[in-house]
C-alpha positions, 0 to 999 in steps of 0.5 A: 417805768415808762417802759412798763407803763406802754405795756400796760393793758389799757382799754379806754387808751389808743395810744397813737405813737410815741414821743421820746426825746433822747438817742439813748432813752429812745434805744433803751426804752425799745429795747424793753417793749421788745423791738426788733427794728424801726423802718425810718419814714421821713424827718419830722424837724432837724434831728427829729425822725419818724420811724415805725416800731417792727416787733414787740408790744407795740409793733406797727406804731409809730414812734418819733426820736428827737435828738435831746436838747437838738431841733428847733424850738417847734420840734415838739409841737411838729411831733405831736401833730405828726403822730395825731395826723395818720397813725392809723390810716392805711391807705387802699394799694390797688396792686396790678397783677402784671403778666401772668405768664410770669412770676407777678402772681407768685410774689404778690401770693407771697408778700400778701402772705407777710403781716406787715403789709396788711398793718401797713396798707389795705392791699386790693388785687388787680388781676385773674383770682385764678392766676392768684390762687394757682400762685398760691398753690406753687408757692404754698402760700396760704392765702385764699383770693376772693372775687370782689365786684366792688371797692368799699371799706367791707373788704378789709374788715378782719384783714389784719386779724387774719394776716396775722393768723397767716391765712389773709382772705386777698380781694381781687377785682377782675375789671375785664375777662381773663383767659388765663387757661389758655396762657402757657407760663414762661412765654410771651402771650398777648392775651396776658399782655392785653390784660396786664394792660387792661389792669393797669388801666381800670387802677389808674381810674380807681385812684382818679375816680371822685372820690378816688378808690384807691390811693396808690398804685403798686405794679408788677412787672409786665412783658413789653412784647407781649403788651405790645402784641396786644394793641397796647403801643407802649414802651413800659407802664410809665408811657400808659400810665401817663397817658391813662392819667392824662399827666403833662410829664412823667419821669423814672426815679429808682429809690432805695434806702442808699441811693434816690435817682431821677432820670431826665430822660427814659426808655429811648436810645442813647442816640436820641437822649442829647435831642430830648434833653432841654432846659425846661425837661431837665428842669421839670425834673429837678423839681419833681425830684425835690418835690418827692422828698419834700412829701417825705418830710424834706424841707430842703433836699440837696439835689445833685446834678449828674454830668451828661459827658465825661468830666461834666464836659470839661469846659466844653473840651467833650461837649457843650450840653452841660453849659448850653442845657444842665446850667441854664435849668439849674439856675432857673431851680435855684431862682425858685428856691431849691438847692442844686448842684453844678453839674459832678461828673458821674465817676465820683457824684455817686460816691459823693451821694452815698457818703451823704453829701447829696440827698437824690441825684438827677441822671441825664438817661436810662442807664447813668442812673439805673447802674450805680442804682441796682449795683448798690442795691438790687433787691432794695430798689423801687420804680417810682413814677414822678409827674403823676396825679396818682402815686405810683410803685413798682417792682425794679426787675422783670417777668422772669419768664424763665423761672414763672411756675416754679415757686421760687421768685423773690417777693422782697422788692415788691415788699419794698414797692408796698412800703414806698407806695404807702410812705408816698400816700401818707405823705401826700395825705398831709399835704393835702391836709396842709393846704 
């Protein structure tokens, strides 16, 4: 009955979302409206999680599940002002095009060509409208890129309607002149790097601009040597947009369904991680770390502790990081109140994490994190800077110089970026409605 009900046409109701209490209600009633699957969001309460409905007559809606007779006594009353606070924003996602001598222009032709991205966000294109309508010409998608010189509301007008028809008019802001004809693909070009940087630049002030003009920032993937030939002496994106945003700090996470990494330090050499590596960087991350998921609807997020030497150092037979750094900045994390764990060793912490026990681990470098992080799943996992005044996504893998051109670059993780970045934008919108 219910079922049918929500299938009814009702001109004079906006239905917001849904509320069903009950595992099987919930699985019965979604079978009957036809959906495909549900993209989990956040926790709402203790057994209580919002999701968003994939497929069938209500595709795109929100939808929160309370476990029966499970939660607390104010699960119910959490649902409901869930669901009224922003079942229908769509935050703007300003998407900075990356090198255009490499495949950023084809995936964002292609993920721009998906219906759910425009039900999810009002993506703005921050890039070369004739490197994106060259993308969409090797990719054979049917997208059309309209210049804009401005950002207001006008723009995404009939987006939706036209995704859906699969034949979205994408608004693309060029900030600064490209020469994008005299960038040969696959090679390492600085006029490509110099706006790949350029464009990142002018999306940062979009979102710090009062009032803010876009809400997030979602990258593609820019080349290094050729930014950096450019003029612009940065080791990757998070360096400038920590500086263009004028952050304190910033820190890598990598994020997936599976596994939530925080990396205590960055792009530097192995060498020089040990000097980097204090109690106050190490505990600025864990709070960012706990702070992430806590936006995503996480009041106590377990955050695990990766060793930095072999066995967590043994007691101090293979270095004295772990008591002289990693305890005395989790003792302080856990005199404000967050959950931490001593410092694992890494050759089961991540098992550990997977299986449950943890809900995002704190790495001590690069690579400790970013190897479990993409061998678990390489398509699925997102770049996230934390640190930031804005919120910022990104793609986890490079230029492809190698296949640039060619029409067959995988948009999945940029899909992916999109979805993190709305996810991050909605709940920092609740939070600034909270306080």
């Amino acid at each position: 009955f219910l079922s049918q009900s929500l299938n009814l046409s009702t001109p004079s109701l906006t239905l917001k979302g849904i509320l069903a209490c009950g595992g099987y209600t919930t699985s019965r009633l979604l079978s009957k409206l036809g959906c495909s699957s549900l993209d989990v969001m956040e926790t709402v309460d203790d057994h209580t999680a919002l999701a968003r409905i994939n497929g069938g007559t209500l595709d795109g809606k929100l939808i929160i599940s309370k476990g029966g007779g499970l939660g607390t006594e104010l699960a119910l009353v959490k649902s409901f002002q869930r669901l009224r606070s922003d079942s229908q924003y769509r935050p703007v996602l300003a998407i900075t095009m990356g090198d255009v001598a490499g495949i950023g222009p084809e995936i964002i032709a292609k993920v721009l060509q998906e219906p759910e991205v425009w039900k999810l966000c009002r993506p703005l294109v921050v890039g070369s409208v004739a490197a994106l309508q060259h993308a969409a010409t090797v990719t054979k998608c049917n997208v059309t890129a309209a210049e804009v010189t401005k950002v207001d509301d006008s723009l995404w007008s009939e987006d939706v309607a036209m995704a859906m028809n699969s034949s979205p008019v994408v608004p693309v802001l060029s900030p600064v002149p490209c020469d994008y004809q005299s960038i040969t693909l696959g090679n390492v070009s600085s006029e490509a790097g110099r706006c790949a940087a350029e464009w990142v630049i002018h999306s940062v002030d979009l979102c710090t601009s009062n009032p803010a003009q876009a809400d997030a920032i979602v990258t593609a993937p820019l080349n290094k040597e050729s930014m950096n030939n450019a003029g612009f002496k940065f080791a990757g994106h998070t360096e400038l947009l920590a500086q263009r945003s004028k952050a304190r700090t910033s820190r890598l996470m990598l994020a997936s369904d599976k596994l939530k990494v925080v990396h205590a330090t960055g792009h530097c050499a192995l060498g020089e991680v040990t000097t980097k590596l204090t109690v106050e960087r190490l505990s600025d991350t864990i709070i960012m770390a706990g702070e992430f998921l806590r936006d995503q609807g996480m009041p106590s997020p377990r955050i695990a502790i990766a060793g930095l030497n072999p066995h967590a150092g043994d007691g101090g037979l293979f270095g004295d990081e772990e008591k002289r750094v990693l305890s005395p900045a989790i003792a302080q994390c856990r005199a404000k109140g967050w959950t931490v764990s001593d410092p694992i060793p890494c050759d089961t912490l991540f098992c550990r994490t997977v299986k449950g026990e943890f809900d995002i681990v704190v790495a001590m470098y690069h690579d400790q994190g970013h190897i479990p992080a993409k061998l678990l799943d390489f398509g699925g996992t997102v770049n996230v800077t934390l640190g930031l005044p804005i919120i910022r996504t990104s793609v986890d893998h490079g230029t492809a110089f190698d296949i640039a051109g060619k029409g067959i670059a995988d948009h999945t993780n940029l899909l992916q970026a999109i979805r993190m970045a709305t996810k991050m934008a909605l709940g920092r919108q609740r939070r600034k409605a909270i306080n």
